[in-house]
SESELUM-521389 format. One line per field, with one value per residue (C-alpha): x, z, y; residue number from 1. Coordinates in steps of 0.25 Angstrom, whole numbers, plus 5000, padded with zeros to 4 digits. Each point is the difference from the previous one (the first is absolute). Layout:
BEGIN
xx	(X, ...)
zz	(Z, ...)
yy	(Y, ...)
n	(NUM, ...)
END
This chain:
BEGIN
xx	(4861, 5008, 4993, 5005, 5014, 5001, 4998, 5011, 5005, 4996, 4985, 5001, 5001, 5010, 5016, 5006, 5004, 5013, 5006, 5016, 5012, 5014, 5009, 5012, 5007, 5002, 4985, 4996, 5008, 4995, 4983, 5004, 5003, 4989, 4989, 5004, 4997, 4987, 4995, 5003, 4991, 4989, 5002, 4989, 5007, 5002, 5009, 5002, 5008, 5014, 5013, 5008, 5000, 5004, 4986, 4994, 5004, 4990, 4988, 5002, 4996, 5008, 4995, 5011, 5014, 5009, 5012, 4991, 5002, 5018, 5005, 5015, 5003, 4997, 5003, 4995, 4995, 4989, 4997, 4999, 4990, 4992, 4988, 4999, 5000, 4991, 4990, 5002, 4997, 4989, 4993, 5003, 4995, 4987, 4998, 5002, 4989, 4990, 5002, 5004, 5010, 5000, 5013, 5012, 5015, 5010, 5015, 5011, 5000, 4996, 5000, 4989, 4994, 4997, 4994, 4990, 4997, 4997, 4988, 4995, 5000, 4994, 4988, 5000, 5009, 5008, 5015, 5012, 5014, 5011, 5014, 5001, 5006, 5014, 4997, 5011, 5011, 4994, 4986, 4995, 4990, 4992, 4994, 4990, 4995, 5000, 4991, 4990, 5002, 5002, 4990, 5012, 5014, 5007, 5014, 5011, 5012, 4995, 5004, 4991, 4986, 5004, 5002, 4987, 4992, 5006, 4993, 4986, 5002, 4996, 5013, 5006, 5012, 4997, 5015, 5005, 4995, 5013, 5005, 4990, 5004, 5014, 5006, 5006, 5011, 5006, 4997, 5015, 5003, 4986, 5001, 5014, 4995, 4989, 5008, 5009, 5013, 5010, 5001, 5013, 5001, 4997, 4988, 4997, 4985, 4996, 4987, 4999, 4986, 4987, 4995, 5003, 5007, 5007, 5006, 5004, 5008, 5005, 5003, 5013, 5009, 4994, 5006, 5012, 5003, 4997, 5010, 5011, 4997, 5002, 5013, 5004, 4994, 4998, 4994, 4986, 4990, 4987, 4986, 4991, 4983, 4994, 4986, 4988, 5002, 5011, 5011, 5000, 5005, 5011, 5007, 5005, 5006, 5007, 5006, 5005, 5004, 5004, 5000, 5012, 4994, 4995, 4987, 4986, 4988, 4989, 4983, 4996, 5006, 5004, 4997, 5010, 5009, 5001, 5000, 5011, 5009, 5013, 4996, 4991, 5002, 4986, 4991, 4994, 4984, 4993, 5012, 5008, 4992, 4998, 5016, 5000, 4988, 5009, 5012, 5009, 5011, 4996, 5006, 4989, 5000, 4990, 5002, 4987, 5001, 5007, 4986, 4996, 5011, 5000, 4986, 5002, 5011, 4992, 4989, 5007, 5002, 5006, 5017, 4995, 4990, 5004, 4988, 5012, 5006, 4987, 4995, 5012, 5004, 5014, 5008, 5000, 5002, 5007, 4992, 5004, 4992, 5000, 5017, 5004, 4993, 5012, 5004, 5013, 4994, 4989, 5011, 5007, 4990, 4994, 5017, 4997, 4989, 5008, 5011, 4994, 4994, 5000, 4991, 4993, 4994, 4998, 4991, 4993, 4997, 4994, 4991, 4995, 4994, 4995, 4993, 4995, 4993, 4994, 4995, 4985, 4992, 4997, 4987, 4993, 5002, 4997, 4987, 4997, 5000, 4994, 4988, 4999, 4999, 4990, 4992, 5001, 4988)
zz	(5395, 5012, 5003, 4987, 5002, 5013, 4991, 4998, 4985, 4994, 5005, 4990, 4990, 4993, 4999, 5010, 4998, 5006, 5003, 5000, 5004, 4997, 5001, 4993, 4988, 5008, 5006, 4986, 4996, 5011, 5000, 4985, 5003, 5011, 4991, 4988, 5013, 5004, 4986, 4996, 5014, 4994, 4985, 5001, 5011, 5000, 5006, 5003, 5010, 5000, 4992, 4986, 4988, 5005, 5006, 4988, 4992, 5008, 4996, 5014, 4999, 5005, 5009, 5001, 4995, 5012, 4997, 5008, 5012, 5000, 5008, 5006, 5015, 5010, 4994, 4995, 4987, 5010, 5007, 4986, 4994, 5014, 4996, 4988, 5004, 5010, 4994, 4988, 5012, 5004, 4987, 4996, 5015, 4996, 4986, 5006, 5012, 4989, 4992, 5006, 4994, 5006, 5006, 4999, 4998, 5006, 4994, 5007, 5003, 5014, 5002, 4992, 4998, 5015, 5004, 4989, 5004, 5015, 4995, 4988, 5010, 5013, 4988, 4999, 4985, 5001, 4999, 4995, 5003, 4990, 5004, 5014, 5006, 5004, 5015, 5002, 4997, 5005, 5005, 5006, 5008, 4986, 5004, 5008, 4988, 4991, 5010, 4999, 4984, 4995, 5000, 4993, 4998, 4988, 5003, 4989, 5012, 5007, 5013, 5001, 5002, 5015, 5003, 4995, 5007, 5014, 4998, 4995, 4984, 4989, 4993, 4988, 4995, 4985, 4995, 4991, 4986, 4994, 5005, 4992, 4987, 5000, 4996, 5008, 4989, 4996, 4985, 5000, 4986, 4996, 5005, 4996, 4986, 5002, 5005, 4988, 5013, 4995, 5009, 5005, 5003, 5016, 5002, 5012, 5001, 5006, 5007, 5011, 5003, 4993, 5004, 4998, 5015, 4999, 4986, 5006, 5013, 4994, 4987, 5001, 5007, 4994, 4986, 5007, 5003, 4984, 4998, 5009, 4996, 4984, 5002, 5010, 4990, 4986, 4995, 5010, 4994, 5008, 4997, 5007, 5001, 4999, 5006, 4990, 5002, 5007, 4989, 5001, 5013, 4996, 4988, 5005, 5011, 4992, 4990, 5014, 5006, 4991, 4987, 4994, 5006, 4992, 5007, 4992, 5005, 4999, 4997, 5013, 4997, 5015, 5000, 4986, 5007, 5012, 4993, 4992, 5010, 5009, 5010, 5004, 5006, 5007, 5007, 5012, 4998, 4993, 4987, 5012, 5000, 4986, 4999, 5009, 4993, 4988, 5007, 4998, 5011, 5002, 5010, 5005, 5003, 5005, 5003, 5004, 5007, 5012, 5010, 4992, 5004, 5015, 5001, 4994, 5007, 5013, 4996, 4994, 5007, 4991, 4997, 4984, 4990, 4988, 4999, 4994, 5015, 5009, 4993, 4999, 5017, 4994, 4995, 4986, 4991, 5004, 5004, 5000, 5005, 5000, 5002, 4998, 4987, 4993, 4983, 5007, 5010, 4989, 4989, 5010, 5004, 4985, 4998, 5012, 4993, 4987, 5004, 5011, 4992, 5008, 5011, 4988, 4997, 5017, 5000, 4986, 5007, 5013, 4993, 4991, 5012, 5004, 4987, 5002, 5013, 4996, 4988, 5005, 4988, 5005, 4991, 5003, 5016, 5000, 4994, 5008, 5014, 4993, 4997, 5016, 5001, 4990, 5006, 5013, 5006)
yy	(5486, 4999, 4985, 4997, 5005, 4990, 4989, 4991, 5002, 4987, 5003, 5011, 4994, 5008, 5003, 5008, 5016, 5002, 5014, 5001, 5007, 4999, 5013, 4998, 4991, 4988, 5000, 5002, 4988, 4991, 5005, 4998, 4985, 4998, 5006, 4987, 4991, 5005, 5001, 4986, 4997, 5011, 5002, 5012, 5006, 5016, 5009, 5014, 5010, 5005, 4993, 4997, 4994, 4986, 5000, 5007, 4986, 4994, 5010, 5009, 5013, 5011, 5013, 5006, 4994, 4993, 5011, 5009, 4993, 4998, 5007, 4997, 5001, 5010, 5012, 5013, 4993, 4991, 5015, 5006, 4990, 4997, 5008, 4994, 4985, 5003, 5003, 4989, 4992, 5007, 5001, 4985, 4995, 5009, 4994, 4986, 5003, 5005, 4987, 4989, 4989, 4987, 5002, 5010, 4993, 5012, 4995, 5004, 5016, 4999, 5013, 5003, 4987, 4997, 5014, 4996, 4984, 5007, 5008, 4989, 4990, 5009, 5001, 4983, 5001, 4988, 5005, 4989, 5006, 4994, 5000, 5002, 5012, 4998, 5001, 4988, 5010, 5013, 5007, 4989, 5009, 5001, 4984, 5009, 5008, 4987, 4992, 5013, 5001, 4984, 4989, 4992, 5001, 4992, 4999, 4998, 4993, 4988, 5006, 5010, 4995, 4996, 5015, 5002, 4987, 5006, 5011, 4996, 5003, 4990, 4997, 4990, 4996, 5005, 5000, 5010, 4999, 5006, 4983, 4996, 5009, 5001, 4985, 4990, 5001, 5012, 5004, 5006, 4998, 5003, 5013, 5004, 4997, 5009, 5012, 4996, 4998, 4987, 4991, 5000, 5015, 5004, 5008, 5007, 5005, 5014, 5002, 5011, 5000, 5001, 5015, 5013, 5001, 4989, 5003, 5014, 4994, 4987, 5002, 5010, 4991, 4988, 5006, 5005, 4985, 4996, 5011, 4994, 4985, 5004, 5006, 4988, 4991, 5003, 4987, 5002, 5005, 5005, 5001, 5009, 4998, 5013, 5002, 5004, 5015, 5002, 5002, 5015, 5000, 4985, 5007, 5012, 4994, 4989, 5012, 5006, 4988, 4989, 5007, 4990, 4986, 4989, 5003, 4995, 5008, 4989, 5004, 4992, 4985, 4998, 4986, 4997, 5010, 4990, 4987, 5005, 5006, 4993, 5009, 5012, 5014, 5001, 5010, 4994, 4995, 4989, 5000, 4994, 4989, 4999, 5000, 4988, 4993, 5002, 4994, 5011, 5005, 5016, 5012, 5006, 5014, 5011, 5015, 5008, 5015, 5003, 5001, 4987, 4993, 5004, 4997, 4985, 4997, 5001, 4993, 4989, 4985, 4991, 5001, 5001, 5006, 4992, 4989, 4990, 5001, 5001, 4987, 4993, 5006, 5003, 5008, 4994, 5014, 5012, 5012, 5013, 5011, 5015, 5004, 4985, 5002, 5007, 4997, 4996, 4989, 4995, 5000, 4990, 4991, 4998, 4995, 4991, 4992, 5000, 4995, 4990, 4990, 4989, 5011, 5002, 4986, 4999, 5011, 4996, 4987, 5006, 5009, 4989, 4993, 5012, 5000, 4987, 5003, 5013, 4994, 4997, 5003, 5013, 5004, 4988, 4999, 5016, 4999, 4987, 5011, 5008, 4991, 4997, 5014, 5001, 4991, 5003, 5007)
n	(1, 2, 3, 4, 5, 6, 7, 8, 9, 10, 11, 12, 13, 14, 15, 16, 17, 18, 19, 20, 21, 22, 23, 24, 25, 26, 27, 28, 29, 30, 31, 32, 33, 34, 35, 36, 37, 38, 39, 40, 41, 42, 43, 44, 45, 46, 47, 48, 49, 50, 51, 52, 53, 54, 55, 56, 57, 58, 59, 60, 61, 62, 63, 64, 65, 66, 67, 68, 69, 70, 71, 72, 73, 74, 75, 76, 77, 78, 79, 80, 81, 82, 83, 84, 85, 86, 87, 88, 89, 90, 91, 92, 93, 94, 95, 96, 97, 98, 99, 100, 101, 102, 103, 104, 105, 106, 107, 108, 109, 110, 111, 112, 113, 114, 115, 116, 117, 118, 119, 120, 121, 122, 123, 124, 125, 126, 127, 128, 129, 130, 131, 132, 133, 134, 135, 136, 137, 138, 139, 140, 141, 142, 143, 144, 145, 146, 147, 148, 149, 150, 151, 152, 153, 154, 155, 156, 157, 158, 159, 160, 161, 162, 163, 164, 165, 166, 167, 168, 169, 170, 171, 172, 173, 174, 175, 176, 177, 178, 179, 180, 181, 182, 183, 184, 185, 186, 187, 188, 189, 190, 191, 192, 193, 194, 195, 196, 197, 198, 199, 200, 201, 202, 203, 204, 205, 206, 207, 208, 209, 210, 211, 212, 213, 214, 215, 216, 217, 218, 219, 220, 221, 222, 223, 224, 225, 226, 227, 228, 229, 230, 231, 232, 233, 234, 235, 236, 237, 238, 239, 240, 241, 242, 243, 244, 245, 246, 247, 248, 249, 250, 251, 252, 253, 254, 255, 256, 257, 258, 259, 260, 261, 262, 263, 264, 265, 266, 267, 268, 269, 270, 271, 272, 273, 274, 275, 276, 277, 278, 279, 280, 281, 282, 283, 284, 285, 286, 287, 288, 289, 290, 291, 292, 293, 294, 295, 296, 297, 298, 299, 300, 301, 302, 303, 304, 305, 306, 307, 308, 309, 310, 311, 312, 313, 314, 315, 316, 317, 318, 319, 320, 321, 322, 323, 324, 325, 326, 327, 328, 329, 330, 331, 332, 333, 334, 335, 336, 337, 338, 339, 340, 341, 342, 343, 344, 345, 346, 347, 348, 349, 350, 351, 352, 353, 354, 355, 356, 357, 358, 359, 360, 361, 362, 363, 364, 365, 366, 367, 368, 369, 370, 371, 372, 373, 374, 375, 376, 377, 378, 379, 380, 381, 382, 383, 384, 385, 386, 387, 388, 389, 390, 391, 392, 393)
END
């Protein structure tokens, strides 16, 4: 068994199993995307481990459910649920030891993920990391533990794979498949139809984060500011994407913070939202770059607890957190973090864009040639690394 196991894939004579990871909505979203790649490469593919129903759409089979995994900062919520991710891990690297896929993908959620490729691959189980941690903007110690844990990184920025070819790790260029989902031209219209929005009225979208963390820090003051904004401005109108589970904790808060708003609470949708927005108030993460695919202005914002916020502030090294600016190096979109996150300054700088159109349609231009060079036809080029890895012995 383990002679054949050696054996490049295609001496097999069979389709490959792969095992995945992806720990939260927006790895759900991009496994979901890689996994149409790979099974237009191997139609009889099968995979199984831990993610969402975007990855279920291409017949994965779910262990446990990716919810199991958010957490949010550095917190007592990460203390709290410690044992119990631990020994996910553990269980899910035993099951994975006992029968062996072919190779593991870990996406995102390093945290987890890496831990995991260090034992699969000390054991000879080939390990692909998708999306490579963010060691560019803080922890760059972590390279050490991704040269014992990845065989081969598949980077979504074209910056990246030099970090990782200094230190001796395999890594490509894949681009991000969201530049290959989300059209060059926006489907504005479309999308206002859709959400039954005329054409003519402002709309501002509201997305404060994907899980529950987030929803609980960001989504006060993100409400606040609707508030503020609708009494300034009684013609916007604002549209809020709720995550699939998540409205028990949304509609309360809008009742006690924007009970009088003409605020629309959206079943997911985040994608029509953004298409058809004039601008976005935005959590920081992958909706930023979502926005920006989407050529919408946006305020990013982000509050996280107290501890969380001193511990990031020292680790970090770049002047920004929003993907929009690290890509871009500029300060294209405001970000307000933490105190500068406040209903009065969001309110403001959501005005800003309004009444800035000629700011507007610069940043709308920038943000469509970063479309342009992230749009690399991600599922393909993915699963072309991954064949190399397959095949290597």
């Amino acid at each position: 068994m383990a002679d054949h196991l050696e054996l490049p894939l295609k001496e097999r004579g069979r389709t490959p199993r792969v095992a995945m990871v992806a720990g939260e909505t927006s790895g759900d979203l991009l496994a979901g995307l890689l996994l149409g790649g790979v099974h237009q490469r191997w139609p009889g593919l099968t995979s199984a481990g831990i993610g969402g129903p975007r990855m279920a759409e291409h017949g994965f089979e779910a262990w446990w459910p990716y919810q199991k995994l958010a957490v949010h900062g550095f917190n007592m919520e990460v203390l709290r649920r410690f044992r119990e991710i631990w020994t996910i891990r553990r269980d899910l690297g035993d099951r994975l030891l006992a029968d062996r896929p072919d190779v593991f993908v870990g996406v995102d959620a390093p945290d987890f993920n890496l831990g995991l490729e260090a034992r699969l691959k000390a054991e000879g189980i080939k390990t692909v990391h998708f999306v490579s941690p963010s060691i560019w903007a803080w922890r760059g110690g972590r390279i050490h533990k991704i040269h014992r844990s990845v065989d081969h990184m598949l980077c979504l920025f074209p910056f990246e794979p030099k970090l990782y070819h200094d230190h001796g790790i395999a890594a490509t260029f894949v681009g991000h498949p969201l530049a290959d989902t989300i059209p060059l031209e926006v489907p504005r219209a479309q999308a206002r139809v859709s959400l039954g929005l005329d054409d003519q009225t402002p709309v501002v979208a509201i997305l404060p984060g994907s899980r529950r963390g987030e929803v609980q820090h960001n989504t006060p003051a993100f409400l606040q500011a609707v508030a503020l904004l609708s009494r300034q401005r009684p013609d916007l109108r604002f549209v809020l994407p709720v995550v699939p589970g998540l409205r028990d904790m949304v509609e309360p808060m809008v009742r006690e913070h924007a009970p009088d708003a003409p605020l629309t609470l959206l079943d997911g949708r985040s994608h029509e939202a953004l298409a058809a927005c004039d601008v976005t108030l935005i959590a920081s993460g992958t909706a930023t770059l979502e926005a920006a695919l989407f050529k919408r202005p946006m305020v990013i914002a982000y509050k996280i607890s107290g501890l969380s916020w001193q511990i990031m502030k020292r680790m970090a090294y770049l002047p920004w957190v929003g993907l929009p600016n690290i890509l871009l190096s500029d300060s294209v979109v405001p970000e307000r973090l933490q105190d500068e996150a406040n209903p009065a300054q969001l309110a403001a700088d959501v005005l800003a864009w309004l009444d800035q159109p000629a700011r507007a349609a610069s940043v709308q231009q920038r943000f469509l040639e970063l479309h342009h060079q992230l749009k690399q036809d991600t599922a393909r080029a993915a699963s072309d690394a991954i064949a190399q890895v397959l095949e290597t012995r």
